[in-house]
C-alpha positions in Angstrom: 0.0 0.0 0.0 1.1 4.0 -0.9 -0.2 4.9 2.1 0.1 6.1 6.0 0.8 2.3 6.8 0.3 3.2 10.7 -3.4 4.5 10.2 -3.2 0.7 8.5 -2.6 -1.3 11.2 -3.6 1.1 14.2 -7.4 -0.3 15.1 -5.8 -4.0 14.1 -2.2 -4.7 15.1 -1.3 -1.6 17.5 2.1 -3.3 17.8 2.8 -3.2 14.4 1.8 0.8 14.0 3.5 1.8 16.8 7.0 0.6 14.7 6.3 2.5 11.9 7.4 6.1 12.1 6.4 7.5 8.6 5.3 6.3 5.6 6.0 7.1 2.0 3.1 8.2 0.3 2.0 7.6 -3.4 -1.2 9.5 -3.6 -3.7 7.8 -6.1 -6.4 9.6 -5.5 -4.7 12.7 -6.1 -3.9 11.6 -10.0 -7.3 10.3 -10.3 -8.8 13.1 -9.2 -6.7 15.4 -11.5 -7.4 13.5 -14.9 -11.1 13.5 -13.9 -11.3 16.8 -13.3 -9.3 17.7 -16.9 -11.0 16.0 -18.5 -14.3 17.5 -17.7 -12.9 20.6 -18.8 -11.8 19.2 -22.0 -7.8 20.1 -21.0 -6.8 15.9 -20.6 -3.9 15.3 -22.6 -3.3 12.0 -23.4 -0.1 9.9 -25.2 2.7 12.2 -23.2 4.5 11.5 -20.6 3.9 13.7 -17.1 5.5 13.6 -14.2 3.9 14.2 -11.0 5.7 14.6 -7.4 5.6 16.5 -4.5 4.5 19.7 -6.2 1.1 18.1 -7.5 0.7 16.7 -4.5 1.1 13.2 -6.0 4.1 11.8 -3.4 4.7 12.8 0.3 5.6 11.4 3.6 2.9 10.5 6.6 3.2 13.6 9.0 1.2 12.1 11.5 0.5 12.8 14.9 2.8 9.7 15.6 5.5 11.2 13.4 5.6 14.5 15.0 5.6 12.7 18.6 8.8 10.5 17.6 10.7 12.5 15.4 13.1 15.2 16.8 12.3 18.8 15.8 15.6 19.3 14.2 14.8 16.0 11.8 11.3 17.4 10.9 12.9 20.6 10.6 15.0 18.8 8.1 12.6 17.4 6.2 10.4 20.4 6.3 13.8 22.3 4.2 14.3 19.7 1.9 10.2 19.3 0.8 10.9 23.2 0.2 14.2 22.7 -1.9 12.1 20.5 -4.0 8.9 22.4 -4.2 10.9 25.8 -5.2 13.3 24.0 -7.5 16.6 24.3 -6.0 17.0 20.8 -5.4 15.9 18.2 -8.1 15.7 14.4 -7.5 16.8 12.4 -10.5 15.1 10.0 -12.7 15.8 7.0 -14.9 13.7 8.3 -17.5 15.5 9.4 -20.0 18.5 8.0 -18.7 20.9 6.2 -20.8 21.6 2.7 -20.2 25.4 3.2 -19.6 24.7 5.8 -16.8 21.9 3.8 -15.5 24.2 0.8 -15.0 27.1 3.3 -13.6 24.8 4.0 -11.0 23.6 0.6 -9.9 27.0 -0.5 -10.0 28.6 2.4 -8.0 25.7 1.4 -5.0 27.1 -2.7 -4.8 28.9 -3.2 -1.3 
């Protein structure tokens, strides 16, 4: 699941929750909702690629009541900067897509213990 895993197991398997700090977030329903609503307003495009992150709301972490409980100030702090870096553009996160194969394999090579 691409979601807060703690909410998940909270009513169930307490146990469980109360070892998970954060969770990384797809957000599905954020996309669906998008496309639905362009395409009720005739602006859908379709056959292109687009990618979606933090900025369209599309990826995130759980900030949870739980997570703000665990997590030192100066790590949420932290995170708080770097969700900005990425959101204003002066920090990008890389993709495969439109990688080439030889820098794609530099890269999984240079990560092998």
């Amino acid at each position: 699941m691409d979601a807060d895993q703690r909410e998940f197991f909270i009513d169930s398997k307490k146990d469980i929750a109360d070892a998970i700090l954060t969770s990384a977030m797809k957000r599905g329903d954020m996309v669906v909702y998008k496309v639905i609503k362009d395409e009720l307003a005739g602006t859908q495009t379709y056959g292109s690629l687009e990618k979606w992150g933090l900025k369209e709301e599309a990826v995130g972490l759980a900030k949870n009541d739980y997570y703000k409980e665990h997590t030192p100030q100066e790590i949420q702090d932290y995170v708080d900067k770097v969700e900005g870096q990425l959101l204003d553009g002066s920090q990008e996160v890389s993709t495969a897509y439109g990688m080439s194969q030889d820098d794609f394999v530099a890269i999984r090579e240079g990560v092998k213990p």
